[in-house]
C-alpha positions as a Python dict, from the first residue, in 0.01 Angstrom:
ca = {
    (1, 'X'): (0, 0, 0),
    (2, 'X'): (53, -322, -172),
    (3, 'X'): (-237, -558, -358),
    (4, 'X'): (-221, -784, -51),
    (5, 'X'): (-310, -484, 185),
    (6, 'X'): (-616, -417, 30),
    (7, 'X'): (-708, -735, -57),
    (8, 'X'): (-668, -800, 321),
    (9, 'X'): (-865, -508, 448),
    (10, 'X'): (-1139, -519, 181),
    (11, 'X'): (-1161, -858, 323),
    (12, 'X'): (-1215, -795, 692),
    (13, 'X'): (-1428, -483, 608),
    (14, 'X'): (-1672, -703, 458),
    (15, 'X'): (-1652, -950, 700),
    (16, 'X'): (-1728, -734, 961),
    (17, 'X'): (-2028, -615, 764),
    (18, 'X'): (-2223, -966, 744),
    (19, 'X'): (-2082, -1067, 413),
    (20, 'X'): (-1975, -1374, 336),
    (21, 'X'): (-1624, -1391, 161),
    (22, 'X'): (-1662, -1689, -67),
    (23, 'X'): (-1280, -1677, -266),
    (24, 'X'): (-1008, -1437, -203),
    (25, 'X'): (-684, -1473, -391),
    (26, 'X'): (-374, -1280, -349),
    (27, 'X'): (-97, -1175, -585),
    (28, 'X'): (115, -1474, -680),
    (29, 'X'): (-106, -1763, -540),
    (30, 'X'): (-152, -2055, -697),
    (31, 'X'): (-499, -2163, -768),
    (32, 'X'): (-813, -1942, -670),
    (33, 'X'): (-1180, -1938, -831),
    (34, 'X'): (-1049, -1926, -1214),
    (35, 'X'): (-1321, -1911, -1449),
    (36, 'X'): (-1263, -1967, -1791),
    (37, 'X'): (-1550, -1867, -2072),
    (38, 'X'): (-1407, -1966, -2347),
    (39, 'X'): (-1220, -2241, -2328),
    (40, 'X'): (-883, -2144, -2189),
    (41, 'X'): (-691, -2408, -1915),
    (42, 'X'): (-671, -2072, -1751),
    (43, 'X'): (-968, -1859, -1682),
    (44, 'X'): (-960, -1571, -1498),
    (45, 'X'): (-935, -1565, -1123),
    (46, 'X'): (-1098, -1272, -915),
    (47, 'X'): (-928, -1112, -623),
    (48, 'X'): (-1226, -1151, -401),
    (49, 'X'): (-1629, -1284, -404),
    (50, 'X'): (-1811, -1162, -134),
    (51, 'X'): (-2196, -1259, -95),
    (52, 'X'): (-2456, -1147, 163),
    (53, 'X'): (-2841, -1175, 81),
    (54, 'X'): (-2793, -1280, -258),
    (55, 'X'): (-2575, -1054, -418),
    (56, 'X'): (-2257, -1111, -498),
    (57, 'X'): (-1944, -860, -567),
    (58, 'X'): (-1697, -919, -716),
    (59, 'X'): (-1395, -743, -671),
    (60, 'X'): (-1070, -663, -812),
    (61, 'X'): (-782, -557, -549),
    (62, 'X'): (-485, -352, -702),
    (63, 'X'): (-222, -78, -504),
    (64, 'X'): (-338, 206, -765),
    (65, 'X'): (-612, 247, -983),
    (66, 'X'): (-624, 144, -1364),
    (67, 'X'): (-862, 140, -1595),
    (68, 'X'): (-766, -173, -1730),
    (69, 'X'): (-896, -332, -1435),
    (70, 'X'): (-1263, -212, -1497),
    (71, 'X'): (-1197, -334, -1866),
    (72, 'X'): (-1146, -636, -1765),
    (73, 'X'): (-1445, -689, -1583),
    (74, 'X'): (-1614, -548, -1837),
    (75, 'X'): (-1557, -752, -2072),
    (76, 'X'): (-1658, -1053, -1822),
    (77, 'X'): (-1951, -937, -1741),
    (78, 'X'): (-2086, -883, -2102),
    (79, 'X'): (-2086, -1222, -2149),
    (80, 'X'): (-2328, -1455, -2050),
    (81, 'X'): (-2151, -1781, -1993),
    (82, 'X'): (-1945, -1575, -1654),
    (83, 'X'): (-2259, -1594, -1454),
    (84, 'X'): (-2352, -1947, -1543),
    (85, 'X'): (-2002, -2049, -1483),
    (86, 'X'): (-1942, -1805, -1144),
    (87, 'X'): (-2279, -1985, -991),
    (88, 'X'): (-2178, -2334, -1115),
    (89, 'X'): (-1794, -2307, -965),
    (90, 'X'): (-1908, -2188, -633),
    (91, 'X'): (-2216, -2418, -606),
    (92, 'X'): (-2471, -2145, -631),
    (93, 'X'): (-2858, -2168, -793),
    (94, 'X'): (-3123, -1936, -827),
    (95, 'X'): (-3084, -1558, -916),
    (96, 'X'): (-2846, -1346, -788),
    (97, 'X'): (-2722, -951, -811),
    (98, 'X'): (-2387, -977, -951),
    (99, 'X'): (-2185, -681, -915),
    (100, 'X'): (-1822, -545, -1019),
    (101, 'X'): (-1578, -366, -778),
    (102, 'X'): (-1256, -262, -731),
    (103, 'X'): (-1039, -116, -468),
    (104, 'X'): (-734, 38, -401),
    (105, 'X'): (-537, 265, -246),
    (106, 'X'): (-745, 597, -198),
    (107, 'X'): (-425, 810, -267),
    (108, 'X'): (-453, 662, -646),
    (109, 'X'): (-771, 816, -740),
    (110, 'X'): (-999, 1129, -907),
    (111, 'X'): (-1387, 1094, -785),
    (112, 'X'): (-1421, 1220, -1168),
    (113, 'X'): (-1295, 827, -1263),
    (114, 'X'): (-1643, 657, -1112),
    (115, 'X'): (-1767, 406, -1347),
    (116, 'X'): (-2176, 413, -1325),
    (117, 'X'): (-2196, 44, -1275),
    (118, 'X'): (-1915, -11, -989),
    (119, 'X'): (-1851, 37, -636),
    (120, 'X'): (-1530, 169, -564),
    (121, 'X'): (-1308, 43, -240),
    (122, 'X'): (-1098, 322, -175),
    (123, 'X'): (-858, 223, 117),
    (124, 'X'): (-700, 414, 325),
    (125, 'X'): (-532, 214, 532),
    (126, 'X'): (-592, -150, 729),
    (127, 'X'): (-904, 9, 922),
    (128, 'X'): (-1009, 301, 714),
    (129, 'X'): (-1235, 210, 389),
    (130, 'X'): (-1467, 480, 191),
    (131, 'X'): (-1725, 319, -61),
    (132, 'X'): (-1809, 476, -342),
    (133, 'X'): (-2143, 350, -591),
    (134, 'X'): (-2175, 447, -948),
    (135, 'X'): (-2528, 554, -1034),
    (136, 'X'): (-2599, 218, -1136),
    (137, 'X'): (-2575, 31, -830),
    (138, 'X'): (-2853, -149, -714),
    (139, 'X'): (-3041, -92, -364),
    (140, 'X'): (-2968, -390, -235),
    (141, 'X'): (-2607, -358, -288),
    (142, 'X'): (-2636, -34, -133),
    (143, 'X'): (-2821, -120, 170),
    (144, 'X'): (-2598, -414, 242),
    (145, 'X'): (-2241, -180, 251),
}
């Protein structure tokens, strides 16, 4: 299953649950949501923002799982400026529950690799999506997949 694929059915399996999809980008597109923190022309641009009831996720959409792509947002969620820049690029005020996800296909992945702070989109195919939390994810978030 390629990064379109999932991006595609992580997509319409949030739609379908009242969420809001708010950017999606897909592998070689040109421009996206790119946020840059520290000055680059080029910020990073996230595979897909989905809100519903003030919380926002954030999700990065790959064919296999890697732990480079939890490092990554990681490291942009440890710093401060992301959130003021995420709300400011998509016209948002007032607080929101920011969280980090990724997905994949399900075939590329050990239930042992759970980081405590994401939810994990393992897809199965077009139709068939299991979430997984980390034992860090907020209620809300929980409630609303």
């Amino acid at each position: 299953m390629e990064e379109r694929e999932v991006t595609l059915a992580l997509r319409d399996f949030l739609l379908n649950r009242g969420w809001q999809i708010l950017g999606i980008h897909f592998p070689g597109a040109q421009g996206g949501l790119s946020i840059s923190i520290n000055g680059k022309s080029r910020g990073w641009v996230p595979d897909l923002i989905a809100m519903k009831n003030r919380a926002l996720i954030v999700v990065e959409c790959k064919p296999k799982y890697l732990s480079a792509d939890v490092n990554k947002l990681n490291i942009m969620f440890s710093n401060p400026k992301f959130f003021k820049k995420f709300k400011q690029k998509l016209g948002l005020s007032g607080d929101f529950i920011f969280q980090k996800a990724i997905g994949f296909h399900a075939s590329y992945f050990y239930r042992e690799n759970i980081p405590r702070d994401f939810i994990i989109f393992l897809v199965k195919d077009r139709s068939n999506i299991e979430v997984l939390f980390g034992d860090q994810i907020d209620s809300t978030i929980r409630e609303n997949l």
